[in-house]
N, CA, C and O atoms as a Tripos MOL2 file, in Angstrom:
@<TRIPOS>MOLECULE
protein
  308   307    77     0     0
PROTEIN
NO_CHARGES

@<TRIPOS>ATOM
      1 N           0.8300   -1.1800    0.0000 N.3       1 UNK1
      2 CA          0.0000    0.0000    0.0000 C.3       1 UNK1
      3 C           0.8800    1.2510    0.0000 C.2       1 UNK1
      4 O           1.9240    1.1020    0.6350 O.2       1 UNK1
      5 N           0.7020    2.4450   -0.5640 N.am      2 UNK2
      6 CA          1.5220    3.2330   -1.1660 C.3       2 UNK2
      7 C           0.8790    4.6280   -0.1740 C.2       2 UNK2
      8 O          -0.2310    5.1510   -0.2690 O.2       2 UNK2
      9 N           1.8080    4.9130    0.5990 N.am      3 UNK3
     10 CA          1.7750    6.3970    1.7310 C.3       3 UNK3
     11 C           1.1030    7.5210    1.2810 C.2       3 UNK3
     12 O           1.9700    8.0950    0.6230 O.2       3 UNK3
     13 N          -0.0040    8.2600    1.2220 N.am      4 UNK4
     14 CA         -0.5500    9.5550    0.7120 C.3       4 UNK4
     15 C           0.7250   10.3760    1.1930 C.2       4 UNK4
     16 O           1.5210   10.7780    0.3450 O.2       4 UNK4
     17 N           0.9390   10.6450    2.6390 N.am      5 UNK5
     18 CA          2.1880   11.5470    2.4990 C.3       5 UNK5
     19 C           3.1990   11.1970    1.7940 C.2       5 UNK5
     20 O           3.8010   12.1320    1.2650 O.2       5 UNK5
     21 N           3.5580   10.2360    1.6230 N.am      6 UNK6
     22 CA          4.6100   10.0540    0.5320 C.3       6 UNK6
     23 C           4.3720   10.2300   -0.2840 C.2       6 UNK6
     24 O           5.3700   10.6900   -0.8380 O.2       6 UNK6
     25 N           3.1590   10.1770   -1.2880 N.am      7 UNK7
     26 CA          3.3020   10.5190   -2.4490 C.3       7 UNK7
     27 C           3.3500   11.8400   -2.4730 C.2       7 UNK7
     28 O           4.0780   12.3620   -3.3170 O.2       7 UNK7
     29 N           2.5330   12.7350   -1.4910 N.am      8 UNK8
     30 CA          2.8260   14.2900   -1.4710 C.3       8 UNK8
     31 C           4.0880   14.6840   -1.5390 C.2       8 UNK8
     32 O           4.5930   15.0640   -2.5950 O.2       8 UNK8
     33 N           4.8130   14.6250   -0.2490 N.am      9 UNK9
     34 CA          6.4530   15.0500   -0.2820 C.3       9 UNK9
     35 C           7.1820   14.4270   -1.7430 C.2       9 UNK9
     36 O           8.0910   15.1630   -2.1290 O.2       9 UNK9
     37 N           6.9820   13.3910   -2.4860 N.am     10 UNK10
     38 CA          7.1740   12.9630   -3.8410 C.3      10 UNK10
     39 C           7.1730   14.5750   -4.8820 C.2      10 UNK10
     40 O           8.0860   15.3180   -5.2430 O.2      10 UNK10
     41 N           5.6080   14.5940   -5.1000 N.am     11 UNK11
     42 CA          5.1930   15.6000   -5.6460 C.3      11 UNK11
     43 C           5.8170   17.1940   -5.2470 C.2      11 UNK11
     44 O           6.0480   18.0760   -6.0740 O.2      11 UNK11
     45 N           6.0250   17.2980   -3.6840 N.am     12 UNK12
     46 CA          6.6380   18.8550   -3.5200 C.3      12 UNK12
     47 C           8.0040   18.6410   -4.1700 C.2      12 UNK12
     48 O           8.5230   19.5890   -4.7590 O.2      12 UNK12
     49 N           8.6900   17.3220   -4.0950 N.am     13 UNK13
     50 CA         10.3820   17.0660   -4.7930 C.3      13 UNK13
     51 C           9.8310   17.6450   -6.3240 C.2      13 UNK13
     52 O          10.3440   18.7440   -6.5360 O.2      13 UNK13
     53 N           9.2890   17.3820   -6.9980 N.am     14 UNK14
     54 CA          9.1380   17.0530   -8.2990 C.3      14 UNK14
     55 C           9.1390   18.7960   -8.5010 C.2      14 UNK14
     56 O          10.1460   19.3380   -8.9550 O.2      14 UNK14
     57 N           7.9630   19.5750   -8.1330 N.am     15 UNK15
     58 CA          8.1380   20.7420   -8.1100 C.3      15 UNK15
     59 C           8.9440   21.4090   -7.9850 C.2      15 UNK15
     60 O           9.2660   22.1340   -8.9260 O.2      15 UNK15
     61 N           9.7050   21.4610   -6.6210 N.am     16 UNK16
     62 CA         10.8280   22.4380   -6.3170 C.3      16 UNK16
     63 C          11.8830   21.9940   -7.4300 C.2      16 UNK16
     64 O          12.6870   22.8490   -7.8010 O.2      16 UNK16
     65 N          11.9400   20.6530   -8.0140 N.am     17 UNK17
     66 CA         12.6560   20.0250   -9.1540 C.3      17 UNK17
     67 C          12.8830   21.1300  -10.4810 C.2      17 UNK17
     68 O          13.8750   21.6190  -11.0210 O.2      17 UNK17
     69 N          11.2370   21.2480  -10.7070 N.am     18 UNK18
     70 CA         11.0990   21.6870  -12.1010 C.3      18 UNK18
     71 C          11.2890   23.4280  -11.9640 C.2      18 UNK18
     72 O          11.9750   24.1750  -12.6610 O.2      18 UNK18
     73 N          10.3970   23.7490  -10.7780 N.am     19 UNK19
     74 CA         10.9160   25.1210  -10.0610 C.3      19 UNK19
     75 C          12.4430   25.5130  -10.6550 C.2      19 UNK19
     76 O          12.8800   26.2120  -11.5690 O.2      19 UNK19
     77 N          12.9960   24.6520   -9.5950 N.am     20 UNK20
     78 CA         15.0340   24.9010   -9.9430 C.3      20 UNK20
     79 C          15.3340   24.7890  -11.3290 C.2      20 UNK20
     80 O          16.3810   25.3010  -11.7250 O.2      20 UNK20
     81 N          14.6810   24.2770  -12.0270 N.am     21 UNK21
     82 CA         15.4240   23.4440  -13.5620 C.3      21 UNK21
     83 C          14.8870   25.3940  -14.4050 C.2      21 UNK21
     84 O          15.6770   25.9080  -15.1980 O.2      21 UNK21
     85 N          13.3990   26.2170  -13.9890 N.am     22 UNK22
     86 CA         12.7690   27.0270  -14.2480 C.3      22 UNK22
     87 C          14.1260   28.5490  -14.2470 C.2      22 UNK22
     88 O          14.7270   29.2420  -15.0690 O.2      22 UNK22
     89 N          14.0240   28.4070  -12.9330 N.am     23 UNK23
     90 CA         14.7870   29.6870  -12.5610 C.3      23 UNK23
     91 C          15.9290   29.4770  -13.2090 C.2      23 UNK23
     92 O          16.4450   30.4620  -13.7370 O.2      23 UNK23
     93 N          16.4200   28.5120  -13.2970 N.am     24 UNK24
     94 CA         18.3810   28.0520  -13.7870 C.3      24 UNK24
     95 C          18.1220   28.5030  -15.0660 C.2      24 UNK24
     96 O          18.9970   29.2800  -15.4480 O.2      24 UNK24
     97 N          17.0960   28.2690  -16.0010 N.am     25 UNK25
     98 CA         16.7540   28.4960  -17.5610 C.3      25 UNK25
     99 C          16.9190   29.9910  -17.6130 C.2      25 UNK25
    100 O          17.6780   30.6390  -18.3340 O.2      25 UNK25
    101 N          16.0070   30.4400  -16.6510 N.am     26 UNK26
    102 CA         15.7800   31.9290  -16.7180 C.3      26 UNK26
    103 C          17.0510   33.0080  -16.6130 C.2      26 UNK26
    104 O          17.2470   33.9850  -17.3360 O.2      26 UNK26
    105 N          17.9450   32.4770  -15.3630 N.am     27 UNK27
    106 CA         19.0630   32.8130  -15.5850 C.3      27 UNK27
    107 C          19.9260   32.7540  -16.8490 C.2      27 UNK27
    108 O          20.5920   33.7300  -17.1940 O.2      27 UNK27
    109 N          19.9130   31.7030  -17.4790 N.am     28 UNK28
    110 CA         21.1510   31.4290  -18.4170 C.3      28 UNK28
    111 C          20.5380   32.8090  -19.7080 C.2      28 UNK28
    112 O          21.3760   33.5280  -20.2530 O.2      28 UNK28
    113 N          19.5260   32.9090  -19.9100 N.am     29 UNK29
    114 CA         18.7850   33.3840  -20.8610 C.3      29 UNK29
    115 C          19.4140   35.3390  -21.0770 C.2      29 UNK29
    116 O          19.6520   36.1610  -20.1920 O.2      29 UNK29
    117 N          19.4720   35.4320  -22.0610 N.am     30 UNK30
    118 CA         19.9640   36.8390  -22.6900 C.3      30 UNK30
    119 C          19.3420   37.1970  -23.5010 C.2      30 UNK30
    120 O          18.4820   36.5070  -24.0480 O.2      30 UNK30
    121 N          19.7020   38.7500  -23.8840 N.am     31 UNK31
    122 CA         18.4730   39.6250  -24.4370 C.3      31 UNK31
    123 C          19.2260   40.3330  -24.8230 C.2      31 UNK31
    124 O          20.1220   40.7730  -24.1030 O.2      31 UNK31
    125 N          19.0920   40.6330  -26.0040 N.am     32 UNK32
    126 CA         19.3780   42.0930  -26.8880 C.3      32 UNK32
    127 C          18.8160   43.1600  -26.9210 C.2      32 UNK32
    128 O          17.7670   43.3410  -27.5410 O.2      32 UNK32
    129 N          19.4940   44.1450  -26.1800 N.am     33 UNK33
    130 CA         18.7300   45.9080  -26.2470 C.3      33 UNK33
    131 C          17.0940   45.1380  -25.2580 C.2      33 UNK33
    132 O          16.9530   44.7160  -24.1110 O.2      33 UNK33
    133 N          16.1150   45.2880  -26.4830 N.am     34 UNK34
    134 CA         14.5620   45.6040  -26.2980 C.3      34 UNK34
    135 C          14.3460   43.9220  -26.5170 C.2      34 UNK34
    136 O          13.2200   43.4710  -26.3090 O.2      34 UNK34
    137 N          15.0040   43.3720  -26.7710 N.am     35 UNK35
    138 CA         14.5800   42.1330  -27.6440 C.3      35 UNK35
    139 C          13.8850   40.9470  -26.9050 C.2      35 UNK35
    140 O          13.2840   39.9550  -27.3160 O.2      35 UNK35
    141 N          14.1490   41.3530  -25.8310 N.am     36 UNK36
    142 CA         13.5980   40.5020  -24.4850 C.3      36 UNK36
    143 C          12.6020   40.8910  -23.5910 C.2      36 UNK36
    144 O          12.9040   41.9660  -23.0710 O.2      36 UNK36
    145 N          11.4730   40.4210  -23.1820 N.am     37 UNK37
    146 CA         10.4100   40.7270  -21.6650 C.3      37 UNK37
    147 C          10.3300   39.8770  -20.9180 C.2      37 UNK37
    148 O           9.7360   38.8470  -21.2390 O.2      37 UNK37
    149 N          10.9910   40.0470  -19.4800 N.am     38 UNK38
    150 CA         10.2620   39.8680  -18.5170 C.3      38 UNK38
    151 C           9.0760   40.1300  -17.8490 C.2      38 UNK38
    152 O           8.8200   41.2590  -17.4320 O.2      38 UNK38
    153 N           8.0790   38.8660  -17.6640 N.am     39 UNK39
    154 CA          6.7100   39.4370  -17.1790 C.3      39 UNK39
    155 C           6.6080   38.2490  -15.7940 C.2      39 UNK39
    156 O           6.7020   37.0240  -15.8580 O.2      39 UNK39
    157 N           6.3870   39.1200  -14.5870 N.am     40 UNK40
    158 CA          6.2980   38.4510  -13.5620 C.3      40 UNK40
    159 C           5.3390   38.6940  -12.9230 C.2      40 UNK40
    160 O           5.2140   39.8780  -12.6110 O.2      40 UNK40
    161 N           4.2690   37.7280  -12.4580 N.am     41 UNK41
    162 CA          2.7270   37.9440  -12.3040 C.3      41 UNK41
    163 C           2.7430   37.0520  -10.7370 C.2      41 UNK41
    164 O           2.7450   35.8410  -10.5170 O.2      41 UNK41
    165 N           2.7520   38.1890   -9.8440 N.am     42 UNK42
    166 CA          2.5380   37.5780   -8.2920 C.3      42 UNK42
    167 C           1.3660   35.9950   -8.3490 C.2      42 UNK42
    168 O           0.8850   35.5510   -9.3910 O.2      42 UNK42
    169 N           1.1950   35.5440   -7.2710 N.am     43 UNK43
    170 CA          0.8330   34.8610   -7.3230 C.3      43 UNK43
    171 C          -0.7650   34.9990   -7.4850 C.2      43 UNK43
    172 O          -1.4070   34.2530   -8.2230 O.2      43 UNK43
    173 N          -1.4490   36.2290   -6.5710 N.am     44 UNK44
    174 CA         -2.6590   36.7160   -6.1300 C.3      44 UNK44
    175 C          -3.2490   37.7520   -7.4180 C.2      44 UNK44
    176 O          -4.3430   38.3170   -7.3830 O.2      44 UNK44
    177 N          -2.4490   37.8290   -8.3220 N.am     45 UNK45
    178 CA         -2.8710   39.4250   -8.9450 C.3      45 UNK45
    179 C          -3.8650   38.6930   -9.8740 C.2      45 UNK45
    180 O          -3.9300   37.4710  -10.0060 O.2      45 UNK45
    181 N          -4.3460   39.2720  -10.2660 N.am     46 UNK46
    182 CA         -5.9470   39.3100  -11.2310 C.3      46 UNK46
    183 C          -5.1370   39.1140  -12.4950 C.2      46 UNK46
    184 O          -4.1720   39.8510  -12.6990 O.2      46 UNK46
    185 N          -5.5140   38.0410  -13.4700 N.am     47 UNK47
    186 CA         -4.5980   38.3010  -14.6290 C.3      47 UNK47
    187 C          -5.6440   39.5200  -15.8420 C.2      47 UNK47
    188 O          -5.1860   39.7830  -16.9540 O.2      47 UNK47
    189 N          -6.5940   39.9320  -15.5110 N.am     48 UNK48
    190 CA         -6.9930   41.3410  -16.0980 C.3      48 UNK48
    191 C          -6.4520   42.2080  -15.8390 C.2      48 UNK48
    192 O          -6.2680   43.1320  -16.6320 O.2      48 UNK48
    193 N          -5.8570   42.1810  -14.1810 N.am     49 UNK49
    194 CA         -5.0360   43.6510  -14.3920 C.3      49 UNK49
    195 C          -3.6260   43.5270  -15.3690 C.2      49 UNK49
    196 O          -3.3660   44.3590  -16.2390 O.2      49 UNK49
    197 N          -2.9150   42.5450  -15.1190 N.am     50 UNK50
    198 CA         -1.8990   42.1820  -16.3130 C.3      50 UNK50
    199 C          -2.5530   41.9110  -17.4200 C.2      50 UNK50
    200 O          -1.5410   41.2850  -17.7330 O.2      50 UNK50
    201 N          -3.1630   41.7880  -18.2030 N.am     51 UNK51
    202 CA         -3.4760   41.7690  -19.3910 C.3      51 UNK51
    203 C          -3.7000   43.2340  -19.2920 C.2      51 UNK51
    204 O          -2.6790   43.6850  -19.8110 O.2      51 UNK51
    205 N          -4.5040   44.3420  -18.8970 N.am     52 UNK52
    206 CA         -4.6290   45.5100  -18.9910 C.3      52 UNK52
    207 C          -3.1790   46.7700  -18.9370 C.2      52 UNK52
    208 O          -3.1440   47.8490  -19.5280 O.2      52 UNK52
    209 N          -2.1090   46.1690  -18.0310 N.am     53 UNK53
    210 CA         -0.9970   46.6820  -18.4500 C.3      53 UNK53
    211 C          -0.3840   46.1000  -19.4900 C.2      53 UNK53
    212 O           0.6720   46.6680  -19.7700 O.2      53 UNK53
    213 N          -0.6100   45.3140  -20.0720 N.am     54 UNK54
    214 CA          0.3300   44.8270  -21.5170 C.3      54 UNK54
    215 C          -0.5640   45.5930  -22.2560 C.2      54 UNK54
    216 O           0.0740   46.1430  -23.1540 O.2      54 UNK54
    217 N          -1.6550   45.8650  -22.2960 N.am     55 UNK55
    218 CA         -2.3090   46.8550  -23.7440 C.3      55 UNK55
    219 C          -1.8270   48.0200  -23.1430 C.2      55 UNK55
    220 O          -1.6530   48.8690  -24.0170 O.2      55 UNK55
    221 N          -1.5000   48.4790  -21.8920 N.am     56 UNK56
    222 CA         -0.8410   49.8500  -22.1990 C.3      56 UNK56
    223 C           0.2480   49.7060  -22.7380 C.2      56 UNK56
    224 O           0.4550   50.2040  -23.8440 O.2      56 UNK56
    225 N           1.0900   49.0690  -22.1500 N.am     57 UNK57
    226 CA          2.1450   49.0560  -22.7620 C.3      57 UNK57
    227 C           2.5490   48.7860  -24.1610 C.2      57 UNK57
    228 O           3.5950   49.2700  -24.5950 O.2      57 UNK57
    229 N           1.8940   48.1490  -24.7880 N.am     58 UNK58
    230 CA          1.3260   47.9940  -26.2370 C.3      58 UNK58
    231 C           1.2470   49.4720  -26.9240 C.2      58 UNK58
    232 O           1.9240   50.0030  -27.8050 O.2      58 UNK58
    233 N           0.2850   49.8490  -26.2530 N.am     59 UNK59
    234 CA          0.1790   51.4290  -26.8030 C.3      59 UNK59
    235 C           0.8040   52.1250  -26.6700 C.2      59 UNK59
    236 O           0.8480   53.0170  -27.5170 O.2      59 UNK59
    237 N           1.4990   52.1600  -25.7720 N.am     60 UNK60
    238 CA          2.8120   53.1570  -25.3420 C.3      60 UNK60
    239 C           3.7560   52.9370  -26.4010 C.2      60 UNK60
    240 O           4.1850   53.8140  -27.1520 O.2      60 UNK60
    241 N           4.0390   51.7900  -26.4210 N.am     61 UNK61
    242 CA          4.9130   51.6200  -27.5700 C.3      61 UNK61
    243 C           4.7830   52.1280  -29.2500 C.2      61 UNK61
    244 O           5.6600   52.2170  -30.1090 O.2      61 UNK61
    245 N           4.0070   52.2770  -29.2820 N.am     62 UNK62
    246 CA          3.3890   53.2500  -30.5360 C.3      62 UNK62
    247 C           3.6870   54.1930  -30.6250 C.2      62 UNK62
    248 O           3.4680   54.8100  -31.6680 O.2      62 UNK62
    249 N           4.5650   54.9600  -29.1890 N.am     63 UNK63
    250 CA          4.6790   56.2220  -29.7700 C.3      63 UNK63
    251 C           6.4130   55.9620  -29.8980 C.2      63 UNK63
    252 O           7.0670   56.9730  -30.1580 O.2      63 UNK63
    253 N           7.0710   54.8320  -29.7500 N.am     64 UNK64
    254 CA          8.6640   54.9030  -30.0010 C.3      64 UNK64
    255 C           8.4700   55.8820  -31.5140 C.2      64 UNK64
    256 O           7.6280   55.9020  -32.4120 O.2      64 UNK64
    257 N           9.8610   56.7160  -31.1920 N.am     65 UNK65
    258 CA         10.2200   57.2930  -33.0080 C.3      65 UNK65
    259 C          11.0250   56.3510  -33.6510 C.2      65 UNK65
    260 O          10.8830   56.5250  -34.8620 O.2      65 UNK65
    261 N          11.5460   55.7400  -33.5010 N.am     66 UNK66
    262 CA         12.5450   54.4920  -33.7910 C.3      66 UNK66
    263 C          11.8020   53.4560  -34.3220 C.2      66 UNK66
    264 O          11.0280   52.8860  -33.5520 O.2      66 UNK66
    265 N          11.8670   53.1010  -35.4260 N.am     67 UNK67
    266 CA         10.9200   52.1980  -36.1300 C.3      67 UNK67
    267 C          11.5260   50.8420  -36.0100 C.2      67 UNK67
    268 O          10.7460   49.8920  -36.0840 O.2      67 UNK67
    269 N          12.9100   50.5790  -35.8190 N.am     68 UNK68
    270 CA         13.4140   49.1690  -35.3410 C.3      68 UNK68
    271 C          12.8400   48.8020  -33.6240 C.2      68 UNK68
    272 O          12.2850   47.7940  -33.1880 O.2      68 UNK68
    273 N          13.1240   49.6900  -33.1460 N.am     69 UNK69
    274 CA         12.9780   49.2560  -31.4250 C.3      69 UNK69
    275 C          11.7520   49.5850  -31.5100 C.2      69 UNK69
    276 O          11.3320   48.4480  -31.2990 O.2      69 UNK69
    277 N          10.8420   50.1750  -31.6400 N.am     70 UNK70
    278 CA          9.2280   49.7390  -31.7910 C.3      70 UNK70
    279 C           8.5370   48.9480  -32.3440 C.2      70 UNK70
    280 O           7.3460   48.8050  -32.0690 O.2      70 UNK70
    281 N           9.1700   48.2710  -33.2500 N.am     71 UNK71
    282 CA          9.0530   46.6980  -33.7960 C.3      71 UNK71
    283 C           9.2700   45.8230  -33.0270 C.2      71 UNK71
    284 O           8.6950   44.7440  -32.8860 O.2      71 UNK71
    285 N          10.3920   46.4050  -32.3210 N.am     72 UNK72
    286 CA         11.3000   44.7970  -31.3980 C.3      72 UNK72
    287 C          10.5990   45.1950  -30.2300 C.2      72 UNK72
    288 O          10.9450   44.4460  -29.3170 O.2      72 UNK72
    289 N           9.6990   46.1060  -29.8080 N.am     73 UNK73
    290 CA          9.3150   46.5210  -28.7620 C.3      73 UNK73
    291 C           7.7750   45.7140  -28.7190 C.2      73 UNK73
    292 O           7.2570   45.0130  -27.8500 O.2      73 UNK73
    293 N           7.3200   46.1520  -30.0510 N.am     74 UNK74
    294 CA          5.6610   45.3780  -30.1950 C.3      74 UNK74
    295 C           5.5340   43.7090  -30.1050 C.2      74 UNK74
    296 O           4.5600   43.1040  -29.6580 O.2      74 UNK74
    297 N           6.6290   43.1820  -30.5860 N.am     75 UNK75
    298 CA          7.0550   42.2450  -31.0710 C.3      75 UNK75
    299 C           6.9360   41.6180  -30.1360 C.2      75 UNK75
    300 O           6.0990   40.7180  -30.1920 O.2      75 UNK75
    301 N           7.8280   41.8360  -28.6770 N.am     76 UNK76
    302 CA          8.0770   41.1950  -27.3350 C.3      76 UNK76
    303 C           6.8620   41.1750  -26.6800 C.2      76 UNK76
    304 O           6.6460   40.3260  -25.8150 O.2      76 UNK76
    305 N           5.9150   42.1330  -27.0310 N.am     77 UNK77
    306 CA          4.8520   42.5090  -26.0500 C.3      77 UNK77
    307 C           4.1700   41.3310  -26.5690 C.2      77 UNK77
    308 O           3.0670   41.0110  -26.1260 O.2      77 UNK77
@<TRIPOS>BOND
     1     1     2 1
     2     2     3 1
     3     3     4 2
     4     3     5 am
     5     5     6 1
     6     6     7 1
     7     7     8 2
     8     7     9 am
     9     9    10 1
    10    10    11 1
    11    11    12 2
    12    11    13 am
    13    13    14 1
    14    14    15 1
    15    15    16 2
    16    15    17 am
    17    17    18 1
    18    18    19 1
    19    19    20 2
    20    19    21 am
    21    21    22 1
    22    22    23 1
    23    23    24 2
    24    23    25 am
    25    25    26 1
    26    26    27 1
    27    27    28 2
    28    27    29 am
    29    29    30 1
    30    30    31 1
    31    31    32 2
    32    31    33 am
    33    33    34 1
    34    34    35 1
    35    35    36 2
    36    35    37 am
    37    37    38 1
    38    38    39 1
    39    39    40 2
    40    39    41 am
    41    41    42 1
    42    42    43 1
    43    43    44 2
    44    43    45 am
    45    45    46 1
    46    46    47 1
    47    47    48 2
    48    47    49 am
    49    49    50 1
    50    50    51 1
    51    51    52 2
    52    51    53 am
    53    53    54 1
    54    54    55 1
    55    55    56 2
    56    55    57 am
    57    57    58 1
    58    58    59 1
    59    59    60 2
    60    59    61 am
    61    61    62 1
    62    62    63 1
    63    63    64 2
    64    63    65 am
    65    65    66 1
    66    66    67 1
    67    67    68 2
    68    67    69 am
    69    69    70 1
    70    70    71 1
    71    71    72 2
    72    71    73 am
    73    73    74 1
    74    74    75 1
    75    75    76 2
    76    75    77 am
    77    77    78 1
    78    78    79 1
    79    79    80 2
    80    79    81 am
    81    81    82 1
    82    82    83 1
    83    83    84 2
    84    83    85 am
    85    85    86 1
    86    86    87 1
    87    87    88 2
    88    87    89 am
    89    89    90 1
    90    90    91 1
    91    91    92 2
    92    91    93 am
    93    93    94 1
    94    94    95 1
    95    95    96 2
    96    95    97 am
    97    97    98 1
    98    98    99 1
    99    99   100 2
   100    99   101 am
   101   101   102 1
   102   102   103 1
   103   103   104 2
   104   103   105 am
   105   105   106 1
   106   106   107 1
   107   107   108 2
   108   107   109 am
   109   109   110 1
   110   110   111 1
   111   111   112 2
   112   111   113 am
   113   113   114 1
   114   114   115 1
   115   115   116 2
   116   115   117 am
   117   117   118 1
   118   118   119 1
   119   119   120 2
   120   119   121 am
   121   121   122 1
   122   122   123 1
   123   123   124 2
   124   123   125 am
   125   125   126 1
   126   126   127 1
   127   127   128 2
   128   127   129 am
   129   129   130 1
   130   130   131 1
   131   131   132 2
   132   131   133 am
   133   133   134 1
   134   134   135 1
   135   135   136 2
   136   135   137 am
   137   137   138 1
   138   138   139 1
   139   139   140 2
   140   139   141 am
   141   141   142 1
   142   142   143 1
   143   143   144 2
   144   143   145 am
   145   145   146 1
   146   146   147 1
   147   147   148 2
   148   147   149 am
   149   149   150 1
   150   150   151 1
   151   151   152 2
   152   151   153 am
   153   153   154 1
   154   154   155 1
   155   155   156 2
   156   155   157 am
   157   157   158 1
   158   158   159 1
   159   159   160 2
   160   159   161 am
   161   161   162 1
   162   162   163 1
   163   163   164 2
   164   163   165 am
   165   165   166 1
   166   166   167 1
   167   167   168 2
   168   167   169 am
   169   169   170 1
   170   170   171 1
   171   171   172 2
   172   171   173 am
   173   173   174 1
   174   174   175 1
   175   175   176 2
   176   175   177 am
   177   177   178 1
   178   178   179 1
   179   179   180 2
   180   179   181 am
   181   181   182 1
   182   182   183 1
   183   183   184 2
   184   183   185 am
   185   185   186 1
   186   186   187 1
   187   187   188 2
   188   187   189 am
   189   189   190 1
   190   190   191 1
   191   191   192 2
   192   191   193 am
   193   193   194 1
   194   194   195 1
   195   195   196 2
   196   195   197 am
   197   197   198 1
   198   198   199 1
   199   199   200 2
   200   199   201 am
   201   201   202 1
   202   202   203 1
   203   203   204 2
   204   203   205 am
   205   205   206 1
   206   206   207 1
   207   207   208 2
   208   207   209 am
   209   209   210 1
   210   210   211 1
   211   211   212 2
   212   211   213 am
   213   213   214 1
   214   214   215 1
   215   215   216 2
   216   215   217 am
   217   217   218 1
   218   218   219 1
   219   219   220 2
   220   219   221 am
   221   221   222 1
   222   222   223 1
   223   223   224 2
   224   223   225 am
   225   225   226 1
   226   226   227 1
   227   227   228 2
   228   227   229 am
   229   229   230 1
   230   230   231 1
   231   231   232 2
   232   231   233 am
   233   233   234 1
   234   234   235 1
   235   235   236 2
   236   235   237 am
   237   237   238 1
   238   238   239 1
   239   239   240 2
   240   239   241 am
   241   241   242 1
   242   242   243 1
   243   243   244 2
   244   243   245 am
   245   245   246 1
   246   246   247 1
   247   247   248 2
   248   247   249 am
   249   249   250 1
   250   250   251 1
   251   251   252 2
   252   251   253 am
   253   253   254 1
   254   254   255 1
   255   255   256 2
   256   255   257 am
   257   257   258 1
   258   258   259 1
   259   259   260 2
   260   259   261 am
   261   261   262 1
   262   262   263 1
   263   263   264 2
   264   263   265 am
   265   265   266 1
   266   266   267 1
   267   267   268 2
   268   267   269 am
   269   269   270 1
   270   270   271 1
   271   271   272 2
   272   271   273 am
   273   273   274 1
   274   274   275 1
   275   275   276 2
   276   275   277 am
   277   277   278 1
   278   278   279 1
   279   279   280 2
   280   279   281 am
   281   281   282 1
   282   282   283 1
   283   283   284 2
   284   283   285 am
   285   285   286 1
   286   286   287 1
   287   287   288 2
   288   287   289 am
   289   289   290 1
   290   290   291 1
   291   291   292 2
   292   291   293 am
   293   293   294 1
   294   294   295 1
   295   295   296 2
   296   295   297 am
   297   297   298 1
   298   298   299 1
   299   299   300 2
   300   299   301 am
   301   301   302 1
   302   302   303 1
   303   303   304 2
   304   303   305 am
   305   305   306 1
   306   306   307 1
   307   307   308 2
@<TRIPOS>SUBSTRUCTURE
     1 UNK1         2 RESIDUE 1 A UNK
     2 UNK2         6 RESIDUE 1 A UNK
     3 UNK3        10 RESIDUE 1 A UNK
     4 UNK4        14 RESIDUE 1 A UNK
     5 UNK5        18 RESIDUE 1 A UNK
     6 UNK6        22 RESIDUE 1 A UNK
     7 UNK7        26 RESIDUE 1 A UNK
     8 UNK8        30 RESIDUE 1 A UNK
     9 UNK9        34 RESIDUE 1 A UNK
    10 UNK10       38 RESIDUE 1 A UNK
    11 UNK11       42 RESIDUE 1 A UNK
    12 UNK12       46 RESIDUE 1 A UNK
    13 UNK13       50 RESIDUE 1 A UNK
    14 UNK14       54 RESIDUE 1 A UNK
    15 UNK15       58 RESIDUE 1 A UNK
    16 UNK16       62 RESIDUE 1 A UNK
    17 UNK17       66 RESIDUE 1 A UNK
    18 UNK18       70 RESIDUE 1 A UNK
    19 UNK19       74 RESIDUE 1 A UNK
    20 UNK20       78 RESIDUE 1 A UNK
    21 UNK21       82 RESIDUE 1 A UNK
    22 UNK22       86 RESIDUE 1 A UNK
    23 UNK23       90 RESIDUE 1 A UNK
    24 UNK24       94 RESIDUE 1 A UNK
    25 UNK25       98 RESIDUE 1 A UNK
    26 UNK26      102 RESIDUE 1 A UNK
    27 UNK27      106 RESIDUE 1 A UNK
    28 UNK28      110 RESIDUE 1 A UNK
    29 UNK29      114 RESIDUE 1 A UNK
    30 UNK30      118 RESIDUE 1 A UNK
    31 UNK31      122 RESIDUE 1 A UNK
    32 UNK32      126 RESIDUE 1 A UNK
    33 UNK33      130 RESIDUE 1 A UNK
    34 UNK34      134 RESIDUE 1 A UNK
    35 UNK35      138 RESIDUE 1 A UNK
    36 UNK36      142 RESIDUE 1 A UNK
    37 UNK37      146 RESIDUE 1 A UNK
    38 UNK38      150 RESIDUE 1 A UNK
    39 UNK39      154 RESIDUE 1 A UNK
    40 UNK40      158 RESIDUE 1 A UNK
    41 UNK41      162 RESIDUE 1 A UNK
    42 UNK42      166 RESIDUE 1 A UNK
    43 UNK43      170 RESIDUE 1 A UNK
    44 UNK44      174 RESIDUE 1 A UNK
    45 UNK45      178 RESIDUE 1 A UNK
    46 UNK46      182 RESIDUE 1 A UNK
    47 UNK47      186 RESIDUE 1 A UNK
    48 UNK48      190 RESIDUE 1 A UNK
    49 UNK49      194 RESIDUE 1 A UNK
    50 UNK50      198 RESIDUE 1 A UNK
    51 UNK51      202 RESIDUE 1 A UNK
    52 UNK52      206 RESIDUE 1 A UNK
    53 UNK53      210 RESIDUE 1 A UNK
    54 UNK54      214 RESIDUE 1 A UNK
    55 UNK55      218 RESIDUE 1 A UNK
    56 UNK56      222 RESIDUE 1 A UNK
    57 UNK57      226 RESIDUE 1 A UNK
    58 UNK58      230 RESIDUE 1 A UNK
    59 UNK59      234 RESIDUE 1 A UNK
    60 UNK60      238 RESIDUE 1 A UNK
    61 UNK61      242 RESIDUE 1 A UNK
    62 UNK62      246 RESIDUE 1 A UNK
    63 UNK63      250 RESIDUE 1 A UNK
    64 UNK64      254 RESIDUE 1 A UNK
    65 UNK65      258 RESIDUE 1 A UNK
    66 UNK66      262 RESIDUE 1 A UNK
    67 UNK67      266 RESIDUE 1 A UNK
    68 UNK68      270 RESIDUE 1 A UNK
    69 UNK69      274 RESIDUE 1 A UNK
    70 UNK70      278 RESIDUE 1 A UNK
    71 UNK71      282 RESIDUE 1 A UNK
    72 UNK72      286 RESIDUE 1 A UNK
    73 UNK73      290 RESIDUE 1 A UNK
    74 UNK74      294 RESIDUE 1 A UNK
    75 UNK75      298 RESIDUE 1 A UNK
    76 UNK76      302 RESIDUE 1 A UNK
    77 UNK77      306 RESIDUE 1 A UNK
C-alpha cells in the first residue's frame, strides 16, 4: 500500500525540481537591447489587471520614433 504523504512530499520534490530546472533556464537566458520581456505575475494578482498593463504598454509603444525598437518593442509585447 503506497503512503498519501509520501506521495505528497514525492510531488513537492518534483516541483521544487522543475521550479530549480525554471529559474536556472531563466538565468542562463539573454536579451538584446529591447529584444527581451520579462513578465512576472505575483501569485494573487488578477490576470486582467496584467493583461490591462500589456495593452498599455502595447500602446505606449506606438509612440517609439525608432521604427526598429518599436518593432522589437511590439514584437516582445
Amino acid at each position: 500500500m503506497v503512503d498519501i504523504s509520501e506521495c505528497r512530499t514525492d510531488e513537492k520534490h518534483i516541483e521544487m525540481y522543475k521550479i530549480k530546472r525554471m529559474i536556472k533556464k531563466l538565468n542562463e537566458s539573454k536579451g538584446n537591447g529591447t529584444s527581451m520581456v520579462s513578465l512576472y505575475i505575483p501569485a494573487k494578482e488578477q490576470l486582467t489587471k496584467v493583461t490591462q498593463r500589456l495593452v498599455q504598454e502595447q500602446s505606449g509603444a506606438q509612440q517609439i520614433k525608432s521604427r526598429q525598437t518599436r518593432q522589437s518593442v511590439q514584437t516582445c509585447l
